[in-house]
N, C-alpha and C positions, 0 to 999 in steps of 0.2 A: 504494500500500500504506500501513497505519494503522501507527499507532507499535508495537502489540501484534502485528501479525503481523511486523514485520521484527525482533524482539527472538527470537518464536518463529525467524522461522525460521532466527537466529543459533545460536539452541540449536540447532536442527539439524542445524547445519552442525558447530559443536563434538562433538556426538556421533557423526555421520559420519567425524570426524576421529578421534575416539577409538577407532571400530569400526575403521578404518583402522590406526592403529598394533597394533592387535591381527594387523592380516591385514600387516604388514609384516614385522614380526618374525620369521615364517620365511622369508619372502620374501626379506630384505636377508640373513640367515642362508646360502641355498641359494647367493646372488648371490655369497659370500664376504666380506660386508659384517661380520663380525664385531665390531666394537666398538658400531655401531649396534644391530646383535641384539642383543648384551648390553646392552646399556642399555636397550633396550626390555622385553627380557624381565624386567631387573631391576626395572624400576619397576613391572610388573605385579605381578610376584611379592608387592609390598607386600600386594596386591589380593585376590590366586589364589594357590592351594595350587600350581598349574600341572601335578600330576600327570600323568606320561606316561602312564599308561592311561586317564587319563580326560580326556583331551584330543586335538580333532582333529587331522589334519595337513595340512597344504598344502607343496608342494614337499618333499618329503619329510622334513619337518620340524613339529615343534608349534606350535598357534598359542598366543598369549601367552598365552591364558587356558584353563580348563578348557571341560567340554562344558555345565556350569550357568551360568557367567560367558557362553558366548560367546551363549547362547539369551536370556541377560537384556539383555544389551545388541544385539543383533542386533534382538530383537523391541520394545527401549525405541524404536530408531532405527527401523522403520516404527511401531511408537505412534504414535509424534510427527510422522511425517509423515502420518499419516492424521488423525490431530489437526489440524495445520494447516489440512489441506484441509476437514475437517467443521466444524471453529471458523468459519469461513469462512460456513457457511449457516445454523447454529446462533446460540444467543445464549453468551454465556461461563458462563452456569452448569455448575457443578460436579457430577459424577458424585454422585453417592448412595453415602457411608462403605462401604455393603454390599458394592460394590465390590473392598473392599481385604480382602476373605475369599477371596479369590482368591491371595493372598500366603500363605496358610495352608497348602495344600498343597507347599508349596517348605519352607516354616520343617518343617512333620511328616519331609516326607522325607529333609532334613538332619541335624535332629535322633532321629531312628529309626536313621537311621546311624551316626550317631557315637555311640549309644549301646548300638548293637550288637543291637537289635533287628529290623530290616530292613536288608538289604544293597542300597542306592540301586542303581539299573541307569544305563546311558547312556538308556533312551527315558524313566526318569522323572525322571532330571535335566534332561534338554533339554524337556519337557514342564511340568514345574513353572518351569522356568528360562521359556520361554514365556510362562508364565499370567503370572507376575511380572514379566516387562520389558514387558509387553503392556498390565497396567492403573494400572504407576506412572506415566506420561505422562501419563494423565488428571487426574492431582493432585498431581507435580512441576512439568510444565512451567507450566500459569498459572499455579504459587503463583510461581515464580523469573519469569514475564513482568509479573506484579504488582509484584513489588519489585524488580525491575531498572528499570520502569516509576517508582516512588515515589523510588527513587536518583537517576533522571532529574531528576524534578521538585523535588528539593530542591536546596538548596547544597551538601549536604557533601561532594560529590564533582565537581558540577559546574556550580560557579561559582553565579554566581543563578538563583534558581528562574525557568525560562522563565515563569511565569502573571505575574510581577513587572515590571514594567514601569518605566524610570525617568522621572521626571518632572525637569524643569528650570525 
C-alpha cells in the first residue's frame, strides 16, 4: 500500500470509530454503563440537538445523534470506503464543484424548518442527511490525505523532511 491510501484508510478507520461511539452510547446506556453514556452523549450533544423524537433507538435507548446526524455520518463512512476502493482504479482527480449542490437540499430542509415554513419529516432528514454525508468524502477526504501527506513531508511536525537526505 502507497502513502495516500494508508492515511485514507486511517481516516477510515477514525470515522468508523466515530460512527461507533455514536452506536455505543445507548449500548453502554442499556448495559448500565452510565457514566460512559453520559459522556458520550455529552460530547455529542456539542454536535446534535439529540432530540428524542427525532432520533433512532437501539437497545431501547437513543443513539447519540439525531436521525440527520446519524445519515451524514453513516453515509460519510461508506463514502469513504467506496472512495478508497475506486481511488484505487481511478486517478486522484477531484469531483466537479457541481457536486456539492447536493448539500443544498439538506441546508433548504433545515432551514424551511426552523423557519417555520416546512415541517422536516424523518424520510427527508435521513435523505438529505444521505445526499450530504455521501458526497463530502469526495472533497474532505483527499483534501485532509493531501495535507496530512504535506505535514509528513515537512519538519514541522516530523522531524526532517524525508526527500532530505544528510550528507557527511
Amino acid at each position: 500500500m502507497n502513502a495516500r491510501t494508508n492515511i485514507h484508510l486511517l481516516l477510515v478507520l477514525l470515522v468508523a470509530l466515530w460512527c461507533g461511539l455514536i452506536i455505543a452510547a445507548p449500548v453502554l446506556k442499556s448495559a448500565g454503563l452510565e457514566q460512559a453514556s453520559t459522556a458520550l452523549y455529552q460530547f455529542f450533544h456539542r454536535i446534535c440537538h439529540q432530540l428524542s423524537e427525532r432520533s433512532f433507538y437501539l437497545a431501547g435507548e437513543k443513539l447519540a445523534v439525531c436521525h440527520r446526524c446519524t445519515a451524514i455520518y453513516g453515509s460519510f463512512l461508506a463514502a469513504s470506503i467506496l472512495l478508497l476502493v475506486v481511488r484505487k482504479q481511478t486517478t486522484n482527480r477531484p469531483l466537479s464543484r457541481r457536486w456539492l449542490l447536493l448539500l443544498v437540499p439538506m441546508i433548504l430542509d433545515a432551514m424551511l424548518n426552523d423557519l417555520g415554513f416546512v415541517h422536516s419529516t424523518t424520510t427527508s432528514r435521513l435523505l438529505t442527511g444521505l445526499l450530504a454525508g455521501g458526497v463530502l468524502p469526495w472533497f474532505v477526504v483527499p483534501t485532509l490525505v493531501d495535507a496530512i501527506q504535506q505535514l509528513r513531508h515537512s519538519h514541522l511536525f516530523f522531524g526532517e523532511p524525508t526527500h532530505v537526505r544528510k550528507t557527511q
